[in-house]
C-alpha positions in Angstrom: -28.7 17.2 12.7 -30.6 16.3 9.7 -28.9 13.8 7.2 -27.6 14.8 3.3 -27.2 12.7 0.4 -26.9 14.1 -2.7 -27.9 12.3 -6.1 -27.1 13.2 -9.8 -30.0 12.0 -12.6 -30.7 12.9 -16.1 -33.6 11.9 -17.5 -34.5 14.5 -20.5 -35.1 17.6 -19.9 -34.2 18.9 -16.1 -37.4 21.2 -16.3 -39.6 18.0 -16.2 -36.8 15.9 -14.0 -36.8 18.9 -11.5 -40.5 19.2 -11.4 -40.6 15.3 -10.8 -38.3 15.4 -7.6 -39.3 18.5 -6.0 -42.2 17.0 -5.2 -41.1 13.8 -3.1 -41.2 13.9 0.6 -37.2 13.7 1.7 -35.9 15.9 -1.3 -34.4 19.0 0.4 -33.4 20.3 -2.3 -33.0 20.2 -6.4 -30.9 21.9 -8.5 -30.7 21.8 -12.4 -27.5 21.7 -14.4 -24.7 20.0 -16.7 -22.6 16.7 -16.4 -20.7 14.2 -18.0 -18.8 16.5 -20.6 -15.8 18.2 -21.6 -15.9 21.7 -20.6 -15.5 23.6 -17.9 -18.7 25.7 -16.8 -21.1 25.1 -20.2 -24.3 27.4 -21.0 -27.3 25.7 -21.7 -26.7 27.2 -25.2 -23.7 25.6 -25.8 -25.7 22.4 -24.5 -27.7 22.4 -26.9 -25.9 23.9 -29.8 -22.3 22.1 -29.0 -20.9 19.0 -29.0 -19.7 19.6 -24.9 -21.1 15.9 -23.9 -22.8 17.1 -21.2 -26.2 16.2 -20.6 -29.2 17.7 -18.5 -29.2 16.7 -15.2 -30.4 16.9 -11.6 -28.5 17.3 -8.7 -30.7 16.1 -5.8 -30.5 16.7 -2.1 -32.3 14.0 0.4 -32.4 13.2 4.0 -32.2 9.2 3.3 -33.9 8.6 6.7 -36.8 9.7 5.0 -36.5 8.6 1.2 -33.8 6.1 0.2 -31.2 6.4 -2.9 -33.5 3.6 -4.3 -36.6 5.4 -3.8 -34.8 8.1 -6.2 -33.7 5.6 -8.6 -37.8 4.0 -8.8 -38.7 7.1 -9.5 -36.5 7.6 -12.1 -37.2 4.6 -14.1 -40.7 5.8 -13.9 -40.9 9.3 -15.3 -38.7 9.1 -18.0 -38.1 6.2 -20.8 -35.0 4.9 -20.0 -35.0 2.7 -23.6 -34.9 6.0 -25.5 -31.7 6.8 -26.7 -30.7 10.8 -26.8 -34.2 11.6 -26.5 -37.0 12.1 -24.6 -40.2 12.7 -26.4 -39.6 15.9 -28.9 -36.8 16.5 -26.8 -33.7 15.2 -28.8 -29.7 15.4 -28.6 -27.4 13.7 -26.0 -27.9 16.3 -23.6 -31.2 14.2 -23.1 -29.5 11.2 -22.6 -30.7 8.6 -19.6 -28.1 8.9 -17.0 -27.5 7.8 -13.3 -23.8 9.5 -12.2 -23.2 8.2 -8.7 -21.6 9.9 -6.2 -20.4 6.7 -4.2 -19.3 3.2 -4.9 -22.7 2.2 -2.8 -24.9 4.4 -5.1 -22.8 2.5 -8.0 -23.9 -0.9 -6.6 -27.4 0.3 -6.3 -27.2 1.5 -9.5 -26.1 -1.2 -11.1 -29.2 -3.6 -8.8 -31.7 -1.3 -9.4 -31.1 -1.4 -13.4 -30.9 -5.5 -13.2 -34.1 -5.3 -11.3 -35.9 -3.1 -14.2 -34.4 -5.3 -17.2 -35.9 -8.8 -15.3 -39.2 -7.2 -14.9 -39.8 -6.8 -18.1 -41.4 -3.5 -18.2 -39.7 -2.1 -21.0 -39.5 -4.2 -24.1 -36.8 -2.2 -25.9 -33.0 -2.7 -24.7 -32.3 0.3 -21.3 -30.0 2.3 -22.7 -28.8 3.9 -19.3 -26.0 5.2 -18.8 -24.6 4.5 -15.0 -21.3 6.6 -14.4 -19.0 8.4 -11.8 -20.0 11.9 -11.3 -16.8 13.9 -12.4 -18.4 17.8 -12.0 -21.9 18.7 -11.6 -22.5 22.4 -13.2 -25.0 24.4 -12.1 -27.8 25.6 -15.0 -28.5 29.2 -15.3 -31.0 30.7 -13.1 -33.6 31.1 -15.4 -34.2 27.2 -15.5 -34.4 27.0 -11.3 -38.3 26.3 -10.5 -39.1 26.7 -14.0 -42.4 24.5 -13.6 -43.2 25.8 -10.4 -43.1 29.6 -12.0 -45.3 28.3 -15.1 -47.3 25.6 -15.0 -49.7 27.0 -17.2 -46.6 27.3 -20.4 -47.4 24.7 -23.0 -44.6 22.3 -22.5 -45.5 22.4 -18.6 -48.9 21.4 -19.4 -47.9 18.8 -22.2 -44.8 16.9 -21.1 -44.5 17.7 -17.8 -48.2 17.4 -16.4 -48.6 13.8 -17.6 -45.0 12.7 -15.5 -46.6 14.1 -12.4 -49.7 12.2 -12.5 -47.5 9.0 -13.6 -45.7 9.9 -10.3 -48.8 10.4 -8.2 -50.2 7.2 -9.2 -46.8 5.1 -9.0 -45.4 6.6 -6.0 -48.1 8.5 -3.6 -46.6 7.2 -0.2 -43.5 9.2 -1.4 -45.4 12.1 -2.4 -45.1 15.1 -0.1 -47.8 17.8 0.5 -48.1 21.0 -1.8 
C-alpha cells in the first residue's frame, strides 16, 4: 500500500503553485483552493473581492518514501518570494500571502527548521514574511482553476509568471523532477 501525506502551501497564486508541484516525482496529487479564513466554503470571487482571510493555497498529496515534507518545503522557498508581503509579482491582496499550514505537529517542527535554515543562509536579504500555521479547513477552488496551466500554457500569464518558476524549478530541483 502506497503511503499519503498531505501538505497545505500558499505561495501566490495556486495556478503557478499548482503548476510548480504537479510536476515533482512523489506528488500524487494537487488540488487548489482556500485556507486560513473566516468563512465557510468561499468563491474565488469573494477571495478576491472580500475580506474572508483566506488565502490561495495548495493542498498536496505525496508518497513521502519518495519525496519528503522537506523536499516540499525547498521547493517552496524556491518558486515563490517568501519576503513579499500580500503579493506575489502583479498579483496582490492577502489571498497571496506566503503560507505553510501544517497538518501535524512534525510538519510544524519542520516548518519552523526549514524557515531557520532559509533566514541563516542568507538568500533573501529582506525580512521572510511567512506565515507557518495550523491548517483549520482546506476548501476546495472551483473547477475551473483545476490543471489550469496544464490546459493553457500558451495564456499570457502561463507564459509570463508561470513559465520562468518552472525553469527556476528545473534548474534548482531536477533530481525531484518527474517525467512529462
Amino acid at each position: 500500500m502506497k503511503k499519503v501525506e498531505t501538505a497545505v502551501l500558499g505561495g501566490g497564486c495556486f495556478w503557478c503553485t499548482e503548476a510548480v508541484f504537479q510536476r515533482l516525482k512523489g506528488v500524487l496529487k494537487v488540488t487548489p483552493g482556500y485556507s486560513g479564513g473566516k468563512i465557510e466554503n468561499p468563491s474565488y470571487y469573494e477571495v478576491v473581492e472580500k475580506d474572508t482571510g483566506h488565502a490561495e493555497v495548495i493542498q498536496i498529496e505525496f508518497n513521502p518514501d519518495i519525496i519528503s515534507y522537506n523536499d516540499l518545503l525547498d521547493a517552496f522557498w524556491q518558486v515563490h518570494n517568501p519576503t513579499s508581503l500580500n503579493r506575489q509579482g502583479n498579483d496582490v491582496g492577502t489571498q497571496y500571502r506566503s503560507v505553510i499550514l501544517y497538518t501535524s505537529n512534525a510538519q510544524k517542527l519542520e516548518a519552523e527548521d526549514s524557515l531557520k535554515k532559509l533566514k541563516e543562509s542568507g538568500q533573501y536579504e529582506g525580512q521572510i514574511v511567512t506565515e507557518i500555521r495550523p491548517l483549520v479547513k482546506f476548501f476546495k477552488a472551483e473547477d475551473y482553476h483545476k490543471n489550469y496551466y496544464n490546459r493553457n500554457k500558451e495564456e499570457p500569464y502561463c507564459q509570463i509568471v508561470i513559465n520562468p518558476k518552472l525553469e527556476k524549478l528545473k534548474q534548482k530541483f531536477s533530481n525531484l523532477i518527474s517525467a512529462e
